[in-house]
N, C-alpha and C positions, 0 to 999 in steps of 0.2 A: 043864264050861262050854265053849260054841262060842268060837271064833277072834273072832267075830264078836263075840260078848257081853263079851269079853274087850278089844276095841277100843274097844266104848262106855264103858266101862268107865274105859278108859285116859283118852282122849280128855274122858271127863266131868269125870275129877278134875282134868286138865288144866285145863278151862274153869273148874272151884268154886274152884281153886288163883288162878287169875287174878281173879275175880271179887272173893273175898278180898283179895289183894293190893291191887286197885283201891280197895278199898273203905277200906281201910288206910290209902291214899294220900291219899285225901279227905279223911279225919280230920285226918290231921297237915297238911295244907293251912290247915283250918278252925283250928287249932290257934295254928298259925304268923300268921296273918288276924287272931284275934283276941290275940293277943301283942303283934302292931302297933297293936291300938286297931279294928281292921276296914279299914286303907288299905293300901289295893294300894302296889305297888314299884314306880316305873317304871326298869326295867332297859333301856331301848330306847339311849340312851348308852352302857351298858356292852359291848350285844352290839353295835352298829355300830362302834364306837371305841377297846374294851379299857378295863381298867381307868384308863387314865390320864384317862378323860371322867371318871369318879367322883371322884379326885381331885382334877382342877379344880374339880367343882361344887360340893366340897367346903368346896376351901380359897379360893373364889371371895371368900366375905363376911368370911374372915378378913383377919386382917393386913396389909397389901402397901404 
Protein backbone atom coordinates (compact mmCIF):
# COMPACT_ATOMS: atom_id res chain seq x y z
CA UNK A 1 0.00 0.00 0.00
CA UNK A 2 0.82 3.80 -0.93
CA UNK A 3 1.73 6.39 1.99
CA UNK A 4 -1.00 7.98 0.63
CA UNK A 5 -3.59 5.09 0.74
CA UNK A 6 -2.42 4.49 4.09
CA UNK A 7 -3.33 8.19 5.17
CA UNK A 8 -6.96 7.94 3.97
CA UNK A 9 -6.99 5.24 5.65
CA UNK A 10 -5.87 6.71 8.73
CA UNK A 11 -7.61 9.65 8.66
CA UNK A 12 -11.05 7.87 7.71
CA UNK A 13 -11.15 5.64 10.62
CA UNK A 14 -10.34 8.83 12.42
CA UNK A 15 -13.71 10.47 11.11
CA UNK A 16 -16.10 6.79 11.52
CA UNK A 17 -14.38 6.84 15.08
CA UNK A 18 -15.94 10.37 15.63
CA UNK A 19 -18.96 9.90 13.89
CA UNK A 20 -19.54 6.90 16.15
CA UNK A 21 -18.78 8.50 19.13
CA UNK A 22 -21.24 11.49 18.13
CA UNK A 23 -23.79 9.36 17.46
CA UNK A 24 -23.39 7.60 20.90
CA UNK A 25 -23.56 10.98 22.27
CA UNK A 26 -26.95 11.67 20.98
CA UNK A 27 -28.34 8.50 22.33
CA UNK A 28 -27.58 9.07 25.78
CA UNK A 29 -28.73 12.65 25.49
CA UNK A 30 -32.17 11.25 24.11
CA UNK A 31 -31.84 9.01 26.92
CA UNK A 32 -31.23 11.29 29.65
CA UNK A 33 -34.40 13.76 27.87
CA UNK A 34 -36.69 11.19 28.22
CA UNK A 35 -35.66 10.20 32.04
CA UNK A 36 -36.74 13.62 32.74
CA UNK A 37 -40.17 13.24 31.13
CA UNK A 38 -38.77 15.08 27.76
CA UNK A 39 -37.95 18.71 29.75
CA UNK A 40 -34.95 20.54 29.19
CA UNK A 41 -32.72 21.70 32.45
CA UNK A 42 -32.17 25.05 32.63
CA UNK A 43 -28.63 25.23 33.87
CA UNK A 44 -28.15 29.18 32.87
CA UNK A 45 -28.05 29.98 36.88
CA UNK A 46 -25.75 27.37 37.49
CA UNK A 47 -23.17 28.34 34.90
CA UNK A 48 -23.41 32.31 35.52
CA UNK A 49 -23.46 32.01 39.36
CA UNK A 50 -22.01 28.46 40.49
CA UNK A 51 -23.66 26.18 42.35
CA UNK A 52 -24.84 28.17 45.07
CA UNK A 53 -27.89 29.85 42.52
CA UNK A 54 -29.04 26.02 42.50
CA UNK A 55 -29.22 25.84 45.97
CA UNK A 56 -31.15 28.95 46.61
CA UNK A 57 -33.66 28.03 43.99
CA UNK A 58 -33.94 25.19 45.62
CA UNK A 59 -34.30 25.85 49.07
CA UNK A 60 -36.29 29.11 48.06
CA UNK A 61 -39.91 27.50 48.55
CA UNK A 62 -38.73 25.68 51.51
CA UNK A 63 -38.77 26.50 54.95
CA UNK A 64 -37.36 30.04 56.11
Amino acid sequence: MSEQMLAVLGFGSIGAIAVVLLVLERRGIAKRKAARGGREVDVSNLIAFGSAAGENKKSDGASK
